[in-house]
N, C-alpha and C positions, 0 to 999 in steps of 0.2 A: 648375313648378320645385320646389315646397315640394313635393309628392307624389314627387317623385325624390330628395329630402335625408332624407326620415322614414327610409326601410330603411337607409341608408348609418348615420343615424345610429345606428339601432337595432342593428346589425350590429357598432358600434364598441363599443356599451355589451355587450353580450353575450359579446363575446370579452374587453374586460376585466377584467371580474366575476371571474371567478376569482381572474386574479392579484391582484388586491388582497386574496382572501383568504386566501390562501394562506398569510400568516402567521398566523393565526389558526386555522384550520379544522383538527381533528384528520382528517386521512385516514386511509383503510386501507391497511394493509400490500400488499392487494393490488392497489390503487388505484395505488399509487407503484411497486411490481412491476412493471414497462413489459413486458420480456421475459422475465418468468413462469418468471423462473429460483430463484425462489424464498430470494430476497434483493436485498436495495434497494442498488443503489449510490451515491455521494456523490452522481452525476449527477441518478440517477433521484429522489434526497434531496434536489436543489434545487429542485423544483417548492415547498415547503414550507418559506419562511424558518427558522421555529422549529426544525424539523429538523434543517434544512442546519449551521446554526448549533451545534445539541446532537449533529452523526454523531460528531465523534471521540471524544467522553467516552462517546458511546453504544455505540462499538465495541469491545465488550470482550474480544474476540479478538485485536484489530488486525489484521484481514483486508483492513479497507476496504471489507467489507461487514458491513449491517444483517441480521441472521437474523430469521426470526421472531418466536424469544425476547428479544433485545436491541430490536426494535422494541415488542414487548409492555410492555417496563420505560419506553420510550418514555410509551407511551398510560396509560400507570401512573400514571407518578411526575409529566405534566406536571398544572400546575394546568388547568382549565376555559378558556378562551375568554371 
């Protein structure tokens, strides 16, 4: 019984992991890029609380999308982790 609960639990802790850091973890531009369109949308910006949280001030276009350069001032201007 105990040797059938270890993977399930190990499986639960693994797929967790992330999200919890995801407020914290500076990702890459092209990490968060899902379909490599070469701009991060709000969507693809919710993987990343702090992000999600900083797109509109971040989007200095107001396109509703993240550019290279606007996500650059991103990874700039946030403090550390």
């Amino acid at each position: 019984m105990i040797r059938a609960v270890i993977p399930v639990v190990l499986a639960l802790f693994v797929t967790a992991a992330p999200a919890a850091e995801s407020g914290g973890a500076r990702p890459s531009f092209e990490s968060l890029d899902k379909n490599s369109d070469g701009k991060v949308s709000l969507n693809e910006a919710a993987e990343n609380d702090a992000l999600f949280v900083a797109f509109k001030s971040l989007d200095t276009n107001k396109d509703g999308l993240l550019s290279a350069e606007e996500f650059a001032a991103y990874q700039r201007d946030k403090p550390s982790a």
